[in-house]
C-alpha positions as CSV (number, residue, x, y, z in Angstrom):
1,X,0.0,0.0,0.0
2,X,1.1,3.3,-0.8
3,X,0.8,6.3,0.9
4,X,-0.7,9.7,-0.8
5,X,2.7,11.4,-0.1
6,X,4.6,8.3,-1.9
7,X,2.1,8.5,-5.0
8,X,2.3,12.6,-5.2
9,X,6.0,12.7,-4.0
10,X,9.6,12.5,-5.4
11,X,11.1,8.4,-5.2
12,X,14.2,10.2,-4.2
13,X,14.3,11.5,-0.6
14,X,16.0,14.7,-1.3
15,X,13.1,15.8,-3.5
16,X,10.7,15.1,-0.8
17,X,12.0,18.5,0.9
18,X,10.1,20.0,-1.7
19,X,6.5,20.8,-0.2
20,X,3.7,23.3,-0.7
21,X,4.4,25.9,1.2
22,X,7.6,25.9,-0.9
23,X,5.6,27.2,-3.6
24,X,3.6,30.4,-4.7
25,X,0.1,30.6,-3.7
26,X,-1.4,31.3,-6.9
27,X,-4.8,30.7,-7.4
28,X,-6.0,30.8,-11.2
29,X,-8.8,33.2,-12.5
30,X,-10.2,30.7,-14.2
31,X,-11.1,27.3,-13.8
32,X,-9.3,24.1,-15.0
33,X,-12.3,21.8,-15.3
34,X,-14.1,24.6,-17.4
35,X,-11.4,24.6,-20.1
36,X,-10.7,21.2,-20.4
37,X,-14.2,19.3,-19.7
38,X,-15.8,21.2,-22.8
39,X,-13.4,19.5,-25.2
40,X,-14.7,15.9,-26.5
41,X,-12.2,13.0,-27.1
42,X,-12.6,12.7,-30.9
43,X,-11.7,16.3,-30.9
44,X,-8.4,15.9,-29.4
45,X,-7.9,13.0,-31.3
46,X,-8.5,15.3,-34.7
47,X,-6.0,17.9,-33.0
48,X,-3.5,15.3,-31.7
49,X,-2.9,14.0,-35.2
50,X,-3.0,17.2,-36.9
51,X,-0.2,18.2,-34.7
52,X,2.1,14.9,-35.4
53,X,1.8,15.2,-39.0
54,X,2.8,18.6,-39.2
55,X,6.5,17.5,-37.6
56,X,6.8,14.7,-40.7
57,X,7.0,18.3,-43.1
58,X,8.7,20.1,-40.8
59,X,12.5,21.1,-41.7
60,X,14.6,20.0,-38.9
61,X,17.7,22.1,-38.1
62,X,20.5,21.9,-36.9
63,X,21.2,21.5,-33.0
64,X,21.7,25.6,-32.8
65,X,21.0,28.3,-35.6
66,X,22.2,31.1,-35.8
67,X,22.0,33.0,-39.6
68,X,25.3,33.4,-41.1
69,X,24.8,37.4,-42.6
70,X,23.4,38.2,-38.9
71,X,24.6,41.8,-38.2
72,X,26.1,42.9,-34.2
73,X,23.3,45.5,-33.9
74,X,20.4,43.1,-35.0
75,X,19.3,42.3,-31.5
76,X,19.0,46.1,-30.5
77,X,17.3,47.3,-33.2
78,X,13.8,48.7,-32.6
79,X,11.1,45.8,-33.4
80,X,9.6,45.8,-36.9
81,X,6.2,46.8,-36.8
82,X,3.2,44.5,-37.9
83,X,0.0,45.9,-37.3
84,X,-3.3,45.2,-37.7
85,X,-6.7,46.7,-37.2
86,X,-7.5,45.5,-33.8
87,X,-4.0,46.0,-32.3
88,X,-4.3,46.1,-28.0
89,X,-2.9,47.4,-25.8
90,X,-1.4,45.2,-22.4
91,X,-1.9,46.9,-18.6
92,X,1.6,46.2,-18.1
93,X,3.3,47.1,-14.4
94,X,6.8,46.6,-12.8
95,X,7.3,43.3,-11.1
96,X,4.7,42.8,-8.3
97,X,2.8,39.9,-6.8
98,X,4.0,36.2,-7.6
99,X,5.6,37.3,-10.4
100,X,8.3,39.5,-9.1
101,X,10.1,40.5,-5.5
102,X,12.4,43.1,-6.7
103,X,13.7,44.1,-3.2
104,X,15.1,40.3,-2.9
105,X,18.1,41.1,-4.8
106,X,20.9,40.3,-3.8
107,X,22.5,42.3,-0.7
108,X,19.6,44.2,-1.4
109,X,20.6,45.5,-4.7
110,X,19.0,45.6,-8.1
111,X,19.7,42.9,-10.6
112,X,23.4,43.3,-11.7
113,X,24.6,46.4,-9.8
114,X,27.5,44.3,-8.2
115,X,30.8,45.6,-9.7
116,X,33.9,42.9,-10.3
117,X,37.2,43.0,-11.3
118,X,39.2,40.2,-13.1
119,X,40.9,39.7,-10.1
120,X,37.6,39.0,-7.7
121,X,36.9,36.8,-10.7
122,X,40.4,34.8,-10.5
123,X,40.6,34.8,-7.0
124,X,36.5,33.1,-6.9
125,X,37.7,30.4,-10.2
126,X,41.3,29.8,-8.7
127,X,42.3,31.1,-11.9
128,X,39.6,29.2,-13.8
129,X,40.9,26.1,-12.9
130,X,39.2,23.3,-14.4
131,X,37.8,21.3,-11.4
132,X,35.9,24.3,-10.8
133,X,34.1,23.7,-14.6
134,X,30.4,22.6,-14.1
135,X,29.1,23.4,-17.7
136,X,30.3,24.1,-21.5
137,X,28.6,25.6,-24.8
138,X,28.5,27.3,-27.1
139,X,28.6,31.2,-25.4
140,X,31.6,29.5,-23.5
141,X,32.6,27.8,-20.3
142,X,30.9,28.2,-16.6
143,X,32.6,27.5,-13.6
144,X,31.5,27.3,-10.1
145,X,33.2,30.4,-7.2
146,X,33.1,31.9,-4.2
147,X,33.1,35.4,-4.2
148,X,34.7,37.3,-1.1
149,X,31.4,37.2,0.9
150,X,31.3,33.7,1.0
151,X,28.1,33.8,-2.2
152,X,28.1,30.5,-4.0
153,X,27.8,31.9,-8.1
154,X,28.1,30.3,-11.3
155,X,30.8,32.7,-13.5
156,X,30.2,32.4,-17.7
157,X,33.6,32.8,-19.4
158,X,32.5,33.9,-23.1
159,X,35.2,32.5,-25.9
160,X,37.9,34.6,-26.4
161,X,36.6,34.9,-30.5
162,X,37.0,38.8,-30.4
163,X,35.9,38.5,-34.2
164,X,32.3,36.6,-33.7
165,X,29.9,38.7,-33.9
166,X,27.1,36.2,-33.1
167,X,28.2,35.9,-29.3
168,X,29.4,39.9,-29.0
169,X,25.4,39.9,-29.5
170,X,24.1,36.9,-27.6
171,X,26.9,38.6,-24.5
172,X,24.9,42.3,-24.9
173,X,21.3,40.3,-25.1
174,X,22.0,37.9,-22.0
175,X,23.0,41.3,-20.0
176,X,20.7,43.6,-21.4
177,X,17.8,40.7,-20.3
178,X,19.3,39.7,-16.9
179,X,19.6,43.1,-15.8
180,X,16.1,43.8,-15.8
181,X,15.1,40.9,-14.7
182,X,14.4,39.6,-11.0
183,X,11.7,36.5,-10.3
184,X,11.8,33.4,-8.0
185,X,12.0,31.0,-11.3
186,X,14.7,32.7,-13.2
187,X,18.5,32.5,-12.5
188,X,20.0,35.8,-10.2
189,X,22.2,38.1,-12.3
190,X,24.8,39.3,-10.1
191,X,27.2,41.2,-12.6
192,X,29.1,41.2,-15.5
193,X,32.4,42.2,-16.8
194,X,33.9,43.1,-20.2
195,X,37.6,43.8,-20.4
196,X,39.4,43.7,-23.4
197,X,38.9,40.3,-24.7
198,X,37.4,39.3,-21.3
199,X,33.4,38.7,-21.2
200,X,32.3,37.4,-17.8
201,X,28.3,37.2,-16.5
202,X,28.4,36.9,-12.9
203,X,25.3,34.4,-11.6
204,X,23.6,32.8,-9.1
205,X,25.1,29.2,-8.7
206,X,21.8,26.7,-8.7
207,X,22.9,23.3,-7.3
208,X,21.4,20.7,-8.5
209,X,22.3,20.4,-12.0
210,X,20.0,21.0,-14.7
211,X,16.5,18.9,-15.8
212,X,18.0,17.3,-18.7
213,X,20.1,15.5,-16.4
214,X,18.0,14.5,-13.9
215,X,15.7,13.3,-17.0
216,X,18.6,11.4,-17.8
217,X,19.0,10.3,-13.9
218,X,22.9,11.3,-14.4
219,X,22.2,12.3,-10.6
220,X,20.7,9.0,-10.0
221,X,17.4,9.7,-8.7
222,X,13.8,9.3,-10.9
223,X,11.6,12.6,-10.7
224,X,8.2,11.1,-9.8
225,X,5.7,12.8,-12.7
226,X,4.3,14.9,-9.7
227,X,7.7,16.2,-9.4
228,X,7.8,16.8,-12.8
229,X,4.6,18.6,-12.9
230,X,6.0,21.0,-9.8
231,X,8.7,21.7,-11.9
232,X,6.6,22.8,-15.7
233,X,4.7,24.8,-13.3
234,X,7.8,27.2,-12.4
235,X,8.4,27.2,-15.8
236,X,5.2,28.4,-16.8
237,X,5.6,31.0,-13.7
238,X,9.2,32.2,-15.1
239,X,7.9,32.3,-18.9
240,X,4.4,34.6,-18.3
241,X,6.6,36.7,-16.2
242,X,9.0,37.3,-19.0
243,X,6.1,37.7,-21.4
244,X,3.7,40.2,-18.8
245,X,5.0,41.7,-15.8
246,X,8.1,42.8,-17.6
247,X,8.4,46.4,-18.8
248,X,8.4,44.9,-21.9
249,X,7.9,41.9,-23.2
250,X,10.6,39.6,-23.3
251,X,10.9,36.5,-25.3
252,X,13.2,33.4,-24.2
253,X,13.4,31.8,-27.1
254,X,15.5,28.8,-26.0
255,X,13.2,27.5,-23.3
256,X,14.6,23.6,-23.2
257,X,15.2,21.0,-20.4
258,X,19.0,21.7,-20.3
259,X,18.2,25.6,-19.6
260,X,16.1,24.4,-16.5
261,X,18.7,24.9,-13.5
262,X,17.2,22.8,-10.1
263,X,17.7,23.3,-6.8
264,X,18.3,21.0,-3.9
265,X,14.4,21.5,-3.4
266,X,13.7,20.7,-7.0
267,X,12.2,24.3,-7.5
268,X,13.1,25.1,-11.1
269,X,15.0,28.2,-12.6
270,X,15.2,29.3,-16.2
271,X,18.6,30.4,-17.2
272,X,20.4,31.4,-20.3
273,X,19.4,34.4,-22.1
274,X,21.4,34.8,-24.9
275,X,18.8,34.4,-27.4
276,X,16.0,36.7,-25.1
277,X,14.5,39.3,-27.6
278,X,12.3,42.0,-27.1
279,X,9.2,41.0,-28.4
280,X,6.9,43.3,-30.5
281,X,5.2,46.6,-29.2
282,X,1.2,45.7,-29.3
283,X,0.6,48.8,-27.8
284,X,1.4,50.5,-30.9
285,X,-1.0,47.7,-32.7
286,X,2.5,45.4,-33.7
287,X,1.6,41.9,-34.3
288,X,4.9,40.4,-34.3
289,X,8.7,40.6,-34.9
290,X,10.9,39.6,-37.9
291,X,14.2,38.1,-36.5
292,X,16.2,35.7,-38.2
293,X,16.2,31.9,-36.6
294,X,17.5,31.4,-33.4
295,X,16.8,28.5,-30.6
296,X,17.2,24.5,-30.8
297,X,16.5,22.0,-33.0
298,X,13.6,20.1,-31.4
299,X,11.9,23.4,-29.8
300,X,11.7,25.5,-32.3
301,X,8.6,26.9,-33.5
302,X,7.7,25.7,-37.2
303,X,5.5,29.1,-37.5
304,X,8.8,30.9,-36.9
305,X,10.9,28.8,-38.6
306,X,9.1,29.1,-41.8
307,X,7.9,33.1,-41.7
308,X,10.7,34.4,-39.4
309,X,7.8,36.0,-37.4
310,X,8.9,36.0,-33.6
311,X,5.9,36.4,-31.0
312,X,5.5,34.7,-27.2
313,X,3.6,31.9,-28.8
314,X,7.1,30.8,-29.9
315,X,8.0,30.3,-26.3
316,X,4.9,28.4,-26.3
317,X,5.7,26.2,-28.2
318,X,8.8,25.0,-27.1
319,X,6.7,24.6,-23.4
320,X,4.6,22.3,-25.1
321,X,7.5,20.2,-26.3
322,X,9.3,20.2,-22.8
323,X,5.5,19.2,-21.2
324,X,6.1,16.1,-23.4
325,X,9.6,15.4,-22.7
326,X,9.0,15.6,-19.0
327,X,6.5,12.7,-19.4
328,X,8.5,10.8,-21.8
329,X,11.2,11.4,-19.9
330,X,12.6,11.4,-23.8
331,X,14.8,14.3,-25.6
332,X,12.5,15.9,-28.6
333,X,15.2,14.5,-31.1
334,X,16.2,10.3,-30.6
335,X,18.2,9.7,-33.6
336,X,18.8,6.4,-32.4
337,X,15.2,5.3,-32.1
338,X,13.4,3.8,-35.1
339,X,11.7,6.3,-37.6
340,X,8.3,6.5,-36.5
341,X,9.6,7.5,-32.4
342,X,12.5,10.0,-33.6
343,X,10.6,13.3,-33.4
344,X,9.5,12.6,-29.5
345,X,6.7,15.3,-29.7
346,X,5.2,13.7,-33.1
347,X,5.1,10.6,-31.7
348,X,3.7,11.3,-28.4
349,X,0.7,13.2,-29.8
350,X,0.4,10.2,-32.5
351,X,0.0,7.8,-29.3
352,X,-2.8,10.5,-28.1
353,X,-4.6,10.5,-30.8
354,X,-4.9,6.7,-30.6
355,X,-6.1,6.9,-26.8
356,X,-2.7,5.3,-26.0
357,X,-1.1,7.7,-23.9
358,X,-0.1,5.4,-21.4
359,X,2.7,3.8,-23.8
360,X,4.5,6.9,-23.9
361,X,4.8,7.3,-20.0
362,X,8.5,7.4,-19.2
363,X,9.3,3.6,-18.5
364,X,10.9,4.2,-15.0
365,X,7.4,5.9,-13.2
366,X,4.7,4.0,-11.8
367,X,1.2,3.6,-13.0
368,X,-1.2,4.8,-10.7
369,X,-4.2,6.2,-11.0
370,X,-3.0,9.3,-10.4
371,X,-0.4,8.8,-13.0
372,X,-2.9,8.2,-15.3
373,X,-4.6,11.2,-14.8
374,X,-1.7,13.4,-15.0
375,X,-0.7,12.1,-18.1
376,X,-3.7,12.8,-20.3
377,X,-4.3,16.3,-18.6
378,X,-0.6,17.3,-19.5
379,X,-1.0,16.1,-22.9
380,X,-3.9,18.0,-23.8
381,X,-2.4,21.0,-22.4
382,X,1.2,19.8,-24.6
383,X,-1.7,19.7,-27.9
384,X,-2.6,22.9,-27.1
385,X,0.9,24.4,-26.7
386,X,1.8,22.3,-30.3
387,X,-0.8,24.0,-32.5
388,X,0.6,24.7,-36.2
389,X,0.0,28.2,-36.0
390,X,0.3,31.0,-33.0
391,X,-3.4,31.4,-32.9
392,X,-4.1,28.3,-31.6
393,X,-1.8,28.6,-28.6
394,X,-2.4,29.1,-25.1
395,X,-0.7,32.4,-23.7
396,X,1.3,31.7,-20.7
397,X,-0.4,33.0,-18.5
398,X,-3.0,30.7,-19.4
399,X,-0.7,27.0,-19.4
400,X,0.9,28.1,-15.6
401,X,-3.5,28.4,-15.0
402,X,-4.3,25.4,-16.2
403,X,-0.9,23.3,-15.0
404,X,-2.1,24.7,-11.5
405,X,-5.8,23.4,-12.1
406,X,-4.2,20.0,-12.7
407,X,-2.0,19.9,-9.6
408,X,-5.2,20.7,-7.6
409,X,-7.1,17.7,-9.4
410,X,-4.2,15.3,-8.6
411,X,-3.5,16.0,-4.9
412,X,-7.6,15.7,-4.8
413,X,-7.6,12.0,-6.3
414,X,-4.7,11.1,-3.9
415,X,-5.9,12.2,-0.7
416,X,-9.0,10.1,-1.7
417,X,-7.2,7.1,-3.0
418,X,-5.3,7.4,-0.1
419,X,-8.5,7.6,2.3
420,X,-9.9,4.4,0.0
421,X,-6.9,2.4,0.7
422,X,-6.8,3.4,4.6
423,X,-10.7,2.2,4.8
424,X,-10.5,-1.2,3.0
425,X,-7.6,-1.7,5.2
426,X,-9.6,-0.8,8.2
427,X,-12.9,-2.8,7.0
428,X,-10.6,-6.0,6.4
429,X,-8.9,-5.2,10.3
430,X,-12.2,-5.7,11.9
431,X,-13.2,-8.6,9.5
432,X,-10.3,-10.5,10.7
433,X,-10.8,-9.7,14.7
């Protein structure tokens, strides 16, 4: 017999330090059951398959793109303007409520005010030595330091490629982004540095590696799928902030499982802004952006990809492939697979469409009854997310809403499993006396 903490909780027993009053208390402004009890099954079904053949014509790129003839100034040029006749305008307000706590800043300063040197810097990296490496891409090399306070951060050493313009850009975005940025779910910016041939962002160090890995149990522990859900809920939290409750909006447009920092609590923080762009002015009636390519083969947008029109349903989309890689516990490319299961996300909603969600469960969870549920609420919410085209997203606002409605359903049907189980026990006790 399980208890309702086992069948709602993390395997692992450090995750179970991870509780609800851990968490925001948000309460949605609209209902859960109201949006997804109105939809019929064959309907999904016609959705679900719509959505996995549209990733058998989509183009898939390479790992990273980046356009070849992309100019230094690109990212900081005013958006291009798209209007139409309704164009709306957004009650937008500095960082308040759940979605921002700007007087949390570090030492109590704002986002990035902290001033280094290269010496603070080689003095917290012992010179950059390399057992203080904890991660590698493209932008460069992050190592783990100490700064003279005794603050655990995570430095970014850019390349030294004084003649790339592509990561003199991604360098200027990632600080330009950070620096007016502050929320629970996102990385702290501490500082940055630029010194001749030196480029150095100064960040909070997260812990616990990133989701990808734990995915991957590299860290040898399986994220129950309540766990999991916790952890697309921050998401969604970190994503509508970016896209609301900034002073503009701000579009990620690399949101992926391996830009998911965790901490020892399992609470999740978006990190890597390099890509971040200003997304279009709607107060003035814009619709969108035009921006060449940029994000991750897998996560990418194919509304984007194919018209070079940026918007927040970009982000969007690439939430609804990480809602589906968090149940299949899959990456959205498996080369290795056979044909039909490569593209994770076409498969998945393939197996939805055929009532067969179960089969795409991620091997190493349990089936419960709980389990079940989650599953199919997740993956009509990953459908949604999926749509071909922008219009038939979700806003963020509006996944972090409905993620929330099914967290509340979930812990409902285990408390009353739980109660069931307790009972029957009890009834068979007094049998047997």
């Amino acid at each position: 017999m399980k208890s309702s903490q086992s069948v709602y909780g993390c395997r692992n027993a450090r995750s179970s330090a991870r509780s609800t009053h851990d968490r925001f208390y948000y309460s949605p402004s609209s209902s859960y059951s109201d949006a997804s009890t109105v939809r019929k099954r064959n309907s999904l079904a016609v959705a679900a398959k719509s959505v996995a053949g549209l990733f058998v014509t989509c183009f898939t790129p390479p790992e990273t793109i980046n356009s070849e003839n992309f100019g230094e100034s690109e990212e900081f040029k005013p958006p291009s303007v798209f209007s139409d006749a309704t164009g709306s305008s957004r009650d937008r307000r500095r960082t308040s409520g759940i979605y921002g706590s700007p007087q949390n800043s570090t030492h109590g300063r704002e986002p990035g005010s902290v001033k280094f040197t290269m010496e603070e810097i080689y003095k917290a990296t012992r010179n950059f030595s390399p057992s203080f490496k904890i991660g590698q891409g493209g932008f460069g090399t992050v190592y783990k330091g100490r700064l003279q306070d005794g603050t655990l951060v995570a430095i970014k050493r850019a390349k030294k490629s004084v003649h790339d313009k592509h990561l003199g850009v991604e360098f200027k975005s990632e600080i330009r982004t950070l620096a007016q940025v502050e929320h629970l779910n996102l990385v702290k910016f501490y500082g940055f540095l630029q010194q001749e041939e030196e480029r150095i962002v100064v960040m909070e160090y997260v812990p616990n590696g990133t989701l990808r890995e734990h995915l991957d149990c590299v860290h040898g522990n399986v994220l129950d799928l309540a766990v999991r859900l916790d952890i697309a809920i921050d998401v969604a939290h970190a994503v509508t902030y970016l896209h609301t409750y900034t002073d503009h909006p701000i579009i990620h447009r690399d949101i992926k499982s391996s830009n998911i920092l965790l901490t020892e609590n399992f609470r999740a923080k978006v990190t890597d802004f390099g890509f971040a762009r200003l997304a279009a002015d709607t107060d003035s009636g814009a619709t969108h952006v035009s921006t060449q390519v940029k994000g991750t083969a897998g996560y990418l947008d194919p509304e984007y990809l194919k018209t070079y029109q940026l918007t927040e349903k970009s982000d969007v989309y690439s939430f609804g492939v990480l809602l589906v890689e968090l149940v299949t516990g899959r990456r959205p490319i498996e080369p290795k697979r056979e044909l039909k299961e490569r593209l994770t996300a076409r498969w998945a909603m393939k197996k939805f469409a055929e009532d067969d969600s179960i089969a795409i469960l991620d091997p190493r969870l349990e089936r419960t009854a709980v389990t079940n549920l989650l599953i199919e609420k997740i993956l009509e919410l990953a459908l949604q997310c999926l749509a071909p085209g922008r219009q038939g997203r979700p806003a963020m606002r509006k996944c972090a809403e409905i993620l929330w409605g099914i967290r509340k359903e979930c812990k409902e049907l285990s408390a009353s499993e739980f109660r069931s189980l307790s009972s029957n026990s009890w009834s068979s006790s007094v049998r047997e006396e």
